[in-house]
ZAVORO-904327 format. One record per residue (C-alpha): x, y, z; residue in three letters; residue number from 1. Coordinates in steps of 0.05 Angstrom, whole numbers, always signed. Layout:
<pts>
<pt <X Y Z> ALA NUM>
...
</pts>
This chain:
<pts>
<pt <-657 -466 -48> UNK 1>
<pt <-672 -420 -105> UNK 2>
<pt <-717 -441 -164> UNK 3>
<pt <-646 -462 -208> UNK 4>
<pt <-622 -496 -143> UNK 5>
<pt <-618 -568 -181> UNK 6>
<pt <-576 -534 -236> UNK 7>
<pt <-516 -525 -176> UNK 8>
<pt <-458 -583 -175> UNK 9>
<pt <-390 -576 -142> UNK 10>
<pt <-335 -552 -181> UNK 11>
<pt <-290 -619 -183> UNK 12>
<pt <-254 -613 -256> UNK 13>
<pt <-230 -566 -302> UNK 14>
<pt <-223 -594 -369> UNK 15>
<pt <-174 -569 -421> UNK 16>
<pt <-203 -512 -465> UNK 17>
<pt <-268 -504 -425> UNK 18>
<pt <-299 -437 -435> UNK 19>
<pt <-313 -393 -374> UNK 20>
<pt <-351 -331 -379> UNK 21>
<pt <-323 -263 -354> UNK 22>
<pt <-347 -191 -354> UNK 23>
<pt <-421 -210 -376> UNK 24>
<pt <-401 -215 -452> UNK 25>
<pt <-331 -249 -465> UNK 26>
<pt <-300 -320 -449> UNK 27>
<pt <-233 -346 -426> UNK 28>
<pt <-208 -417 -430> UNK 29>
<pt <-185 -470 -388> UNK 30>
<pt <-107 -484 -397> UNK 31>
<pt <-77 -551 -401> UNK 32>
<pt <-33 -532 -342> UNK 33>
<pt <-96 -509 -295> UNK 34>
<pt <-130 -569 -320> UNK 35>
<pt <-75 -609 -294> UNK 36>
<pt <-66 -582 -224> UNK 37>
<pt <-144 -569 -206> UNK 38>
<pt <-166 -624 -163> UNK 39>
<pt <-235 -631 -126> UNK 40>
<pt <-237 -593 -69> UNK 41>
<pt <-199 -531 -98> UNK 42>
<pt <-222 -460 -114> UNK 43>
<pt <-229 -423 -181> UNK 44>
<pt <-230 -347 -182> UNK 45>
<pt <-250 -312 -236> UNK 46>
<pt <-227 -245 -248> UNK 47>
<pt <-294 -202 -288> UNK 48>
<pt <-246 -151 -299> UNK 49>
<pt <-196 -186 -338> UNK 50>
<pt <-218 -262 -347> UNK 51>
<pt <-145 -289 -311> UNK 52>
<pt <-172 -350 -279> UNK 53>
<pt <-136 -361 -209> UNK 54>
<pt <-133 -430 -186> UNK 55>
<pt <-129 -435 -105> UNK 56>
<pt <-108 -497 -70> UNK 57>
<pt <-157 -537 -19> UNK 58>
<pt <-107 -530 +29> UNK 59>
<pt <-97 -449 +13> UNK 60>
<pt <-168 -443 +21> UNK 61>
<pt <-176 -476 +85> UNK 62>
<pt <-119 -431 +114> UNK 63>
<pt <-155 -373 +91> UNK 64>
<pt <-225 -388 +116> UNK 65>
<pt <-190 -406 +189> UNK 66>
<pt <-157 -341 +197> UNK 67>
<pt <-218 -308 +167> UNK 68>
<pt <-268 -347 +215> UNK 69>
<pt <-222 -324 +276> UNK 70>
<pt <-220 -256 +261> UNK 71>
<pt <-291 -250 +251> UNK 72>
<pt <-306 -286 +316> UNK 73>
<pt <-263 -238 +342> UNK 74>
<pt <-293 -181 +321> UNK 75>
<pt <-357 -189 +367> UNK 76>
<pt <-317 -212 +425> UNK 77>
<pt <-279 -146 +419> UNK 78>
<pt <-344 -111 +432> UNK 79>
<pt <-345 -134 +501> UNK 80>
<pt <-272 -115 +510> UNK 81>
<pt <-253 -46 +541> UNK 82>
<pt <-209 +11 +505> UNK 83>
<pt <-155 -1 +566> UNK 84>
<pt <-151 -70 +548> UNK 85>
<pt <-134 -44 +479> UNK 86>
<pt <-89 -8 +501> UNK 87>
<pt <-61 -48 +539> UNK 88>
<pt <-49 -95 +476> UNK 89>
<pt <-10 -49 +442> UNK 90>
<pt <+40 -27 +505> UNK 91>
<pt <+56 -106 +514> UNK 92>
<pt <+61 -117 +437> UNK 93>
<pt <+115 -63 +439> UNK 94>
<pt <+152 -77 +503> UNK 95>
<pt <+159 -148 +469> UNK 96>
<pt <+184 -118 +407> UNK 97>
<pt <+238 -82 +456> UNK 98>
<pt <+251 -143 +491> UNK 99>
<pt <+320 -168 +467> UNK 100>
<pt <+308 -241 +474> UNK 101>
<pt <+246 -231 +427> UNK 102>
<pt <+278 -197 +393> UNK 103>
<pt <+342 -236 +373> UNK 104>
<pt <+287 -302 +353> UNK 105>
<pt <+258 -251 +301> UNK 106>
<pt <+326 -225 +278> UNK 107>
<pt <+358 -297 +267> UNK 108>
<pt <+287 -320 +222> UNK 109>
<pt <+301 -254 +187> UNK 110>
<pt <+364 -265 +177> UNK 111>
<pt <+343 -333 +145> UNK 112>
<pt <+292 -295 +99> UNK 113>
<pt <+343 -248 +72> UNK 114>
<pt <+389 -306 +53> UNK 115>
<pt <+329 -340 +24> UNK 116>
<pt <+302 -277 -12> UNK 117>
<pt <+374 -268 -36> UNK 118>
<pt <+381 -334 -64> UNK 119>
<pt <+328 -330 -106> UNK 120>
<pt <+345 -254 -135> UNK 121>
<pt <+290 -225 -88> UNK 122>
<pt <+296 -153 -67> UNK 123>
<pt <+310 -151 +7> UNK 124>
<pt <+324 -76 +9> UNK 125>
<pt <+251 -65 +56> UNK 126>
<pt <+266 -142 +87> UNK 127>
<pt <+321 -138 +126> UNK 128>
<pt <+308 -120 +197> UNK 129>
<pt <+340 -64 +239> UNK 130>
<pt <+353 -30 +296> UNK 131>
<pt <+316 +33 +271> UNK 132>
<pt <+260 -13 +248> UNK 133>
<pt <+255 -44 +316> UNK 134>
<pt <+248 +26 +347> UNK 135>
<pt <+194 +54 +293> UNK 136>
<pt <+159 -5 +305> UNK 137>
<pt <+159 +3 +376> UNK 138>
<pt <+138 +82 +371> UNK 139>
<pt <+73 +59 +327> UNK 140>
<pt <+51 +17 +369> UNK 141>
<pt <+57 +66 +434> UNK 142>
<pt <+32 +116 +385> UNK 143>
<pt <-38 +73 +381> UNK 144>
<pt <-38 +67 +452> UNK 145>
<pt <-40 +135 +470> UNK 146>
<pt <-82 +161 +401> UNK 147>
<pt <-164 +172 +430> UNK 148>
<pt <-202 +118 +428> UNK 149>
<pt <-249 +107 +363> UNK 150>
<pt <-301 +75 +385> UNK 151>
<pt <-367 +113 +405> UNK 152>
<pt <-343 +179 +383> UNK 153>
<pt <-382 +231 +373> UNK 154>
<pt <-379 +260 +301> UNK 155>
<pt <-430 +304 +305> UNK 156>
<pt <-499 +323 +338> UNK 157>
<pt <-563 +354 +308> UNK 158>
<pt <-614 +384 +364> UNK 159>
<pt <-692 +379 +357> UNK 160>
<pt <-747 +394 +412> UNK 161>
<pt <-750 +345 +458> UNK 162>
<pt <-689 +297 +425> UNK 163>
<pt <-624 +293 +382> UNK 164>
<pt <-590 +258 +336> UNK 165>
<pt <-519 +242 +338> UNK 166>
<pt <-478 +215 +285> UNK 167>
<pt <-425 +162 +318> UNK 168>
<pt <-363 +124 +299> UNK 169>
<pt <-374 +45 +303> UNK 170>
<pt <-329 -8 +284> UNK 171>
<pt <-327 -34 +216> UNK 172>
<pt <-309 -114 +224> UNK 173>
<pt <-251 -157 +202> UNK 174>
<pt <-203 -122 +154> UNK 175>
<pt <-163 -160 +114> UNK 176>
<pt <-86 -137 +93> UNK 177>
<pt <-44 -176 +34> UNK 178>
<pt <+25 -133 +53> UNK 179>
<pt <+94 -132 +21> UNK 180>
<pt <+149 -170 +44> UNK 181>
<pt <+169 -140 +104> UNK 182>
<pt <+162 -152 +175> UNK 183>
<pt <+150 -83 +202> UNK 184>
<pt <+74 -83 +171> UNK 185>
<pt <+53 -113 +238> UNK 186>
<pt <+45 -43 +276> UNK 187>
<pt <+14 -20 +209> UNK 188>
<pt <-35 -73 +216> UNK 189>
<pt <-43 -69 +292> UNK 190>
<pt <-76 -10 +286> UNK 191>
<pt <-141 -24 +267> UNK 192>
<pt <-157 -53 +331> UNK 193>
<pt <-159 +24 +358> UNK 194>
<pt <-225 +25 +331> UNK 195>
<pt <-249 -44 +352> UNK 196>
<pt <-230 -72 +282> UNK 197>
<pt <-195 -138 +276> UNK 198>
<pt <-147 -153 +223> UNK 199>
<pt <-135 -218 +184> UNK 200>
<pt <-69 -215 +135> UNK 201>
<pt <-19 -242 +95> UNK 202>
<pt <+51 -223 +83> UNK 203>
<pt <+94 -232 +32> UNK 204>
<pt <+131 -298 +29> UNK 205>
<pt <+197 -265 +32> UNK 206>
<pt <+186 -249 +105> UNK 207>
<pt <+131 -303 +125> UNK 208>
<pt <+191 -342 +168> UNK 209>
<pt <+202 -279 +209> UNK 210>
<pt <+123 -264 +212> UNK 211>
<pt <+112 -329 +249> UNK 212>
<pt <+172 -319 +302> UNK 213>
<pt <+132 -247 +317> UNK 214>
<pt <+66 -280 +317> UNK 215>
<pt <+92 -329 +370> UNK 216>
<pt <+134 -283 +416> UNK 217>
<pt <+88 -221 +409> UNK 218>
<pt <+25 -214 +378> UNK 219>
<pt <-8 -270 +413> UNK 220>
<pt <+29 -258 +480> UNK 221>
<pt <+1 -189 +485> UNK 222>
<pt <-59 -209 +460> UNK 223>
<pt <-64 -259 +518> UNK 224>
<pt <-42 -215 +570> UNK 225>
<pt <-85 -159 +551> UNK 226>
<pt <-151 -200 +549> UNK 227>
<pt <-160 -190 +479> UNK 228>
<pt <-193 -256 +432> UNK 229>
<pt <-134 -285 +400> UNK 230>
<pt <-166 -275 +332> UNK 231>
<pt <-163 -202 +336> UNK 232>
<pt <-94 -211 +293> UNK 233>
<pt <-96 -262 +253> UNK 234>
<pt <-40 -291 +205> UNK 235>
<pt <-49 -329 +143> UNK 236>
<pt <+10 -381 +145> UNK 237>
<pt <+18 -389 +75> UNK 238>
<pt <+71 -375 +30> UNK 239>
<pt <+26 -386 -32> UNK 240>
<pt <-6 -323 -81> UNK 241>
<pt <-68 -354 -82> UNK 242>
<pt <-78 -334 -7> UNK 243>
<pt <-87 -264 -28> UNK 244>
<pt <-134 -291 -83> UNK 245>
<pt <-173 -328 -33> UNK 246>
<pt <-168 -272 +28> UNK 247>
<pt <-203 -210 -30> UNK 248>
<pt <-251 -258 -55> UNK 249>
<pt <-282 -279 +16> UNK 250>
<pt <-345 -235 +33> UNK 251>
<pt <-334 -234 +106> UNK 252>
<pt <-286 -178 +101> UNK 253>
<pt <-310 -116 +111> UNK 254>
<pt <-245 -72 +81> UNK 255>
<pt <-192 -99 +42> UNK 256>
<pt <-121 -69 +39> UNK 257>
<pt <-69 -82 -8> UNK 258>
<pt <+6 -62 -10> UNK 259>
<pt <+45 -69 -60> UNK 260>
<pt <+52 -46 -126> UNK 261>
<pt <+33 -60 -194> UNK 262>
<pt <-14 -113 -228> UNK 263>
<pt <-14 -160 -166> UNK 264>
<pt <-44 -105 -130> UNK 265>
<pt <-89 -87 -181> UNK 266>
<pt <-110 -151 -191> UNK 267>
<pt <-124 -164 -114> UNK 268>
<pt <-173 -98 -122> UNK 269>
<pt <-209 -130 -176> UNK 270>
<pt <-228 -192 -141> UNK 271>
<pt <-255 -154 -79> UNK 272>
<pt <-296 -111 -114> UNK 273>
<pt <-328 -170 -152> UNK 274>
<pt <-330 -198 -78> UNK 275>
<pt <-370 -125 -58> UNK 276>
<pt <-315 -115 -13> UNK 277>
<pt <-288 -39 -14> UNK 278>
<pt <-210 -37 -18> UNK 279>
<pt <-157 +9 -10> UNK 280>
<pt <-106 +1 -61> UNK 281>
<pt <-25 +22 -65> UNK 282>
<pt <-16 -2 -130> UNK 283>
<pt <+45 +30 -167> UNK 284>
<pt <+88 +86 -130> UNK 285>
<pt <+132 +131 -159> UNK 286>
<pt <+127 +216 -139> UNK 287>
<pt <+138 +266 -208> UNK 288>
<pt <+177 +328 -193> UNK 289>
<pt <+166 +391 -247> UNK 290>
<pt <+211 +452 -247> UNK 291>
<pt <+167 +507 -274> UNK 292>
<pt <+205 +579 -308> UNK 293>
<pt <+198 +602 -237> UNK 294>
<pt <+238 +545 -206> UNK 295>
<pt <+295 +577 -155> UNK 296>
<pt <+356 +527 -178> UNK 297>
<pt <+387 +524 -116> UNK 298>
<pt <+335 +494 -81> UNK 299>
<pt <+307 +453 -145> UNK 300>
<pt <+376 +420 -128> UNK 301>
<pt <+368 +410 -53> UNK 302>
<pt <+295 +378 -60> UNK 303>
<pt <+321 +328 -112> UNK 304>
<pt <+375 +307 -75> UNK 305>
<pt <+331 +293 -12> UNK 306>
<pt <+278 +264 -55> UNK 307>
<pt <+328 +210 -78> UNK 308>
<pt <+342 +181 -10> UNK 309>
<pt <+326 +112 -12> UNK 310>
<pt <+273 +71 -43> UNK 311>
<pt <+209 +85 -27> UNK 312>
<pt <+141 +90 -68> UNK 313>
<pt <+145 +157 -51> UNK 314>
<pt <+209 +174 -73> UNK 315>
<pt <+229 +212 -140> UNK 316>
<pt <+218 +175 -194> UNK 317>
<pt <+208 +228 -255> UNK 318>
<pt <+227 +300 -257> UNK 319>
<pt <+208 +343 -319> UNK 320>
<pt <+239 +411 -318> UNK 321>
<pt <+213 +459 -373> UNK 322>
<pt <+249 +480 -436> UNK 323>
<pt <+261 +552 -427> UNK 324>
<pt <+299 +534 -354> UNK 325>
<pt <+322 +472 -383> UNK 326>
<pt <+395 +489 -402> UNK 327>
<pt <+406 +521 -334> UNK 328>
<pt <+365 +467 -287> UNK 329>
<pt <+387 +396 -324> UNK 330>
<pt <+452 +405 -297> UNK 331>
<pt <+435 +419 -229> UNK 332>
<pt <+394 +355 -230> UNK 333>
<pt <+447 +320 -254> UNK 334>
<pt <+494 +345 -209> UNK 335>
<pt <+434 +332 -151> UNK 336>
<pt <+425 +263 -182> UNK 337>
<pt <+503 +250 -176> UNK 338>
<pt <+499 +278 -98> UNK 339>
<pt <+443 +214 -86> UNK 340>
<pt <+491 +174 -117> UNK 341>
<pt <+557 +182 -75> UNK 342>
<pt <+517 +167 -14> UNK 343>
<pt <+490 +104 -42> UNK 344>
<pt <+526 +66 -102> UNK 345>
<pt <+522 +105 -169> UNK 346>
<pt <+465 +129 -199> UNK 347>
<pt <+423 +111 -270> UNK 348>
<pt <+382 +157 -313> UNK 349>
<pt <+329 +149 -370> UNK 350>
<pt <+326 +201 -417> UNK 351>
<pt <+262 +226 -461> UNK 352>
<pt <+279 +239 -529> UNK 353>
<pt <+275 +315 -515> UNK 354>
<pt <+309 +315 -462> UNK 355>
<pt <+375 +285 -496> UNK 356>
<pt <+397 +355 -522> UNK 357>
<pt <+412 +384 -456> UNK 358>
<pt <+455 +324 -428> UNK 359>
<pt <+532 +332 -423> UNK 360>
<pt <+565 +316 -492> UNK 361>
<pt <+598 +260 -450> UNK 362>
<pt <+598 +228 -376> UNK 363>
<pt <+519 +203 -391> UNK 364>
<pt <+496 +172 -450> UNK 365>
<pt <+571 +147 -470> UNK 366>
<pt <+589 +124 -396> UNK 367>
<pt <+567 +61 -356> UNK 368>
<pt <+553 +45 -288> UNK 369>
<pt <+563 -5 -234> UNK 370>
<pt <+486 -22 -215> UNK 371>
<pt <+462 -54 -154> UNK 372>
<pt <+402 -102 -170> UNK 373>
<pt <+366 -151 -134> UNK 374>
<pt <+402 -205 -163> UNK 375>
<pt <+477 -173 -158> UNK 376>
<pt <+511 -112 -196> UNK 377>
<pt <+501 -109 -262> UNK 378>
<pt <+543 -57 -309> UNK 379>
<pt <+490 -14 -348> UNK 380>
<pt <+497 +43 -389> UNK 381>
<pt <+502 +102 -349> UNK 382>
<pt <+441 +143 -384> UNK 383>
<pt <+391 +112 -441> UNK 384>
<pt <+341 +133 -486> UNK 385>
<pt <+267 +112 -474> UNK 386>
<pt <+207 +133 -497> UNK 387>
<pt <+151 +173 -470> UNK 388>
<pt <+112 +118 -449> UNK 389>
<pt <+160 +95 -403> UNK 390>
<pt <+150 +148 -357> UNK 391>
<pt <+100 +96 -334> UNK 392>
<pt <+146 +56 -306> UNK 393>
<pt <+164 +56 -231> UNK 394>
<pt <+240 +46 -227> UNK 395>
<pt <+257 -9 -157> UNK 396>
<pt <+321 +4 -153> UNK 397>
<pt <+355 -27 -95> UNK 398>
<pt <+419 +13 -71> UNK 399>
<pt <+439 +61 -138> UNK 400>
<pt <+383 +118 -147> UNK 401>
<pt <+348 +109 -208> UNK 402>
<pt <+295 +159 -255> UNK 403>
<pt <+267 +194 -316> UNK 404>
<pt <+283 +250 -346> UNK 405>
<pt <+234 +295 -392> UNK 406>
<pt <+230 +366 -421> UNK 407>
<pt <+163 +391 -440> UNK 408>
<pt <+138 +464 -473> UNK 409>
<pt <+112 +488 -412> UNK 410>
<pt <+70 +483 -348> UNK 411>
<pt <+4 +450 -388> UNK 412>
<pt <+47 +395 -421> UNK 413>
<pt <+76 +379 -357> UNK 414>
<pt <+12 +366 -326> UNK 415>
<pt <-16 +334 -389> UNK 416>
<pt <+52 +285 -382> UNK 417>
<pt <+36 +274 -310> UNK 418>
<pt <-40 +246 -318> UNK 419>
<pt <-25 +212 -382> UNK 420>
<pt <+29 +166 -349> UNK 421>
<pt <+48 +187 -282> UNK 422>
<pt <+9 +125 -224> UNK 423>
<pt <-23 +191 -196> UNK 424>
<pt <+2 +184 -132> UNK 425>
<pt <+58 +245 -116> UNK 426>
<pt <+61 +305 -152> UNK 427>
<pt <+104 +365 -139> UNK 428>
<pt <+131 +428 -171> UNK 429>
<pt <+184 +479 -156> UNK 430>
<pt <+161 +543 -169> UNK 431>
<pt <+165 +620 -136> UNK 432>
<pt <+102 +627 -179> UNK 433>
<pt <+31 +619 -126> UNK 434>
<pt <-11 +624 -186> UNK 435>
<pt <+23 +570 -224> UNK 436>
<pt <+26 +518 -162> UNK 437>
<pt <-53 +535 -155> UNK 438>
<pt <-57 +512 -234> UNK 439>
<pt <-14 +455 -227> UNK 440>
<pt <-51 +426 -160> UNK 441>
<pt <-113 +441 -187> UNK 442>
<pt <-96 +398 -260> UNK 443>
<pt <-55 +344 -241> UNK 444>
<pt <-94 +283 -215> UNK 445>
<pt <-58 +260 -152> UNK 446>
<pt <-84 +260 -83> UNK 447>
<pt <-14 +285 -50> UNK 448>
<pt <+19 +354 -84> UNK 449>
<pt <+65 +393 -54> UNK 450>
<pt <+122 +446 -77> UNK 451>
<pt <+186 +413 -46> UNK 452>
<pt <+218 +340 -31> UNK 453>
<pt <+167 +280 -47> UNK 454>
<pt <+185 +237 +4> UNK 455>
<pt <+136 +263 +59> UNK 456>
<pt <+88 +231 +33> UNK 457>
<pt <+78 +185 +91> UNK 458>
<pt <+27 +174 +141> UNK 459>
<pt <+66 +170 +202> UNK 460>
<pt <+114 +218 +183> UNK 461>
<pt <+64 +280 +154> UNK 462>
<pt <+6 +251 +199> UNK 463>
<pt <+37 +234 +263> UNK 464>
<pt <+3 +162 +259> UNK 465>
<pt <+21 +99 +237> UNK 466>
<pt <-9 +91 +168> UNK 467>
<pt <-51 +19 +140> UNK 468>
<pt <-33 +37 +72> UNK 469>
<pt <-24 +99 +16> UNK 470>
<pt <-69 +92 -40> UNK 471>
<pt <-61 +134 -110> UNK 472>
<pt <-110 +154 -166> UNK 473>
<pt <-96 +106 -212> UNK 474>
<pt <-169 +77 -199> UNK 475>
<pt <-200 +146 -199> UNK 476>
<pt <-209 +194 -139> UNK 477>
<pt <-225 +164 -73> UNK 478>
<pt <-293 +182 -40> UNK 479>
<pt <-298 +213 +21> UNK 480>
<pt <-225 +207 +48> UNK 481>
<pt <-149 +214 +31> UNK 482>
<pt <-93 +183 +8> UNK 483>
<pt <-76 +153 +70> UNK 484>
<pt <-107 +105 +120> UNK 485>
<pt <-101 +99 +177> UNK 486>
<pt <-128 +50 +239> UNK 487>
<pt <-170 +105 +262> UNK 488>
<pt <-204 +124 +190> UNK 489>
<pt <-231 +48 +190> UNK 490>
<pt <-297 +64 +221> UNK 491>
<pt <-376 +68 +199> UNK 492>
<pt <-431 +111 +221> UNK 493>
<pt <-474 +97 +265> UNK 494>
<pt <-536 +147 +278> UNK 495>
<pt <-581 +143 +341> UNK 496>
<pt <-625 +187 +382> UNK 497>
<pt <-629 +214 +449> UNK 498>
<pt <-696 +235 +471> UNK 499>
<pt <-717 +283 +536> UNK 500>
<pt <-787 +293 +525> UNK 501>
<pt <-822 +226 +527> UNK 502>
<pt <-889 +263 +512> UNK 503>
<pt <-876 +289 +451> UNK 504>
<pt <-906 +254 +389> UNK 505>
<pt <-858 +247 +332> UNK 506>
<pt <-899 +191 +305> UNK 507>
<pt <-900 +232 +238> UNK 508>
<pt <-841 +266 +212> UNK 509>
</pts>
């Protein structure tokens, strides 16, 4: 016990109005309502960052240490266990995903979460499951089992007299996911066992029904069969918030990974850090398009029309075109942004002040539009007006292609406009002009640029391997690594030596 060890009680009450400390010089309060539903037993998180106070349940916590405590007992058991055994996990977890009587059990509890996710005006536009889901998730899985093996890899050797060194790849422990609502995340997941990591997580509530059926029919089957501990993927089965809470803030993971986007996710990061726990973080999507004085308009055209696809983090969210091509490129995105819309339902666009003079004199900012939300269609205006700032904003459109509009002076105000408000995740410009994409790559903060579509950003599709998660700038540049991760960048470094000449004396360096 330390020397202020008769100063520590349990935390059974929260009065009204009590003051908590945050960030080492401000205070928060106690609400009524918190006051009301703490009861002994239960959790309090504290977020340094921003003072919310996060009240988790004693049941939500006990969830979360058991599927914590069973991946981490996993993770020394998989020590013992072979790479063919892990391989073996993910052919089985994948010939159960193909097997139509699995298969049909998932589809029927998805089929439930959809209704329920509808009922409630929940987007279910990533929920509902598919045929081509079923097959992706399938080819992830067989892509882990036939990706090299991570585990005692040799990164790099550096030869003395008599011995070496070698720098090696070693597991990094339990990693814990808080995913979106959607239930192909679990070959996402999976792969962190290629490196001898095990993975505890939590998926959104929308799809938690459908999570269990898979859990049942395939993760722990193929776990089973392949000899693998049965903690090596481990589900939290709670529908509540405060699981994620409760998950970032336990110091027994060793990486935490968030998907998602906006405050949650940022919020999640905050409370690992606290924890010491390093995270990789979505938070908001959205890729920015410029068309530079250079731009050819023909294929300006073609990559905004494939950018627009569906809804993605990665698809086009803001385009800026500048001024002197403005009168001749505007209407080829609109006419792009039209193109997107026939193969979906409509389309909706927000319009920077300075952008408004080179819209139609009719068809936009007078027309309206049948809109697809989450919670039905809704009929909008066609075009709006909206201030700069709200190029901030990430548009989750569900089936009618949504995004931003701005003008700027040139190439330096475009890139200005991108770090001042863009979530510095996708930036890309359409240019002939090799010395103005090296400017624009080298200003813009974003750790995926390019100079066509946006939507490649993607780990399995630009990598050839199923990615854990995509993580912007938002935060700052990441160290050491890229936007994406993937199951076999979840490693440390382990160093060790190899000696020949037992004579020699290195006693003294």
């Amino acid at each position: 016990m330390s020397e202020h060890g008769d100063r520590i009680a349990p935390l059974e009450a929260l009065p009204a109005g009590m003051a908590v400390p945050f960030g080492g010089d401000r205070l928060t309060f106690v609400s009524p309502e918190l006051a009301a539903a703490f009861q002994a037993g239960d959790r309090l998180v504290v977020v340094q960052e921003t003072g919310d106070l996060l009240h988790v349940p004693a049941a939500v916590a006990a969830e979360v240490d058991r599927a914590t405590a069973a991946a981490q007992g996993a993770f020394s058991a998989l020590s013992g266990v072979s790479d063919a055994a892990i391989s073996a996990f993910f052919d089985g977890f994948a010939r159960r995903i193909e097997d139509d009587q699995v298969w049909n059990r998932f589809a029927a509890a998805n089929a439930a979460d959809v209704e329920a996710a509808r009922t409630r005006g929940r987007s279910t536009t990533r929920l509902a499951a598919s045929d081509a889901m079923r097959r992706d998730m399938a080819s992830g899985l067989r892509s882990w089992r036939d990706s090299p093996a991570g585990r005692g890899r040799v990164l790099e050797t550096i030869a003395h007299e008599g011995w070496s060194v070698e720098q090696v790849s070693a597991p990094l422990g339990p990693v814990g996911f808080v995913f979106e609502g959607r239930p192909n995340v679990f070959a996402d997941a999976a792969g962190v066992l290629r490196t001898g990591n095990t993975v505890v997580f939590r998926i959104g509530s929308d799809a938690l029904g459908c999570a269990r059926v898979l859990m049942a029919e395939a993760v722990v089957p193929a776990l089973a069969a392949a000899g693998l501990p049965q903690g090596a993927m481990s589900l939290v089965d709670s529908a509540e918030r405060s699981a994620g809470w409760a998950m970032f803030a336990d110091r027994r993971l060793s990486l935490a990974v968030a998907r998602g986007s906006g405050p949650a996710v940022a919020q999640l990061g905050a409370i690992a850090r606290q924890s010491g726990t390093p995270v990789s973080l979505h938070g908001t999507g959205g890729a920015w398009m410029v068309a530079d004085d250079a731009a050819d308009a023909g294929r300006f055209g073609e990559v905004v029309f494939h950018s627009l696809d569906r809804k993605v983090c990665n698809t086009l969210n803001v385009c800026v075109i500048l001024q002197s091509r403005a009168a001749e490129l505007v209407p080829v995105f609109l006419q792009a942004l039209e193109a997107a819309g026939r193969r979906r339902r409509g389309c909706r666009l927000h319009v920077v002040e300075g952008a408004v003079a080179f819209l139609p004199s009719s068809g936009w900012l007078d027309a309206t539009a049948e809109v697809v939300r989450a919670e039905g269609v809704a009929v909008e205006p066609r075009a709006d007006l909206m201030p700069e700032a709200g190029l901030a904003r990430e548009w989750e459109w569900e089936d009618t292609p949504e995004v931003s509009l701005a003008v700027v002076e040139n190439l330096d105000a475009a890139i200005a406009l991108f770090n001042r408000h863009a979530p510095r995740l996708v930036a890309t410009l359409i240019t002939q002009d090799p010395a103005a994409l090296a400017r624009f790559e080298a200003g813009v903060e974003a750790p995926f640029t390019g100079d066509g579509f946006t939507r490649w950003v993607d780990g399995q599709y630009a990598l050839n391997r199923p990615e854990l998660g995509l993580s912007n700038w938002e935060g700052g540049r990441l160290f050491a690594r890229g936007g994406v991760l993937a199951g076999d960048g979840v490693f440390t470094v382990r160093t060790r030596m190899r000696q020949v000449d037992a004579g020699l004396d290195r006693s003294r360096p």
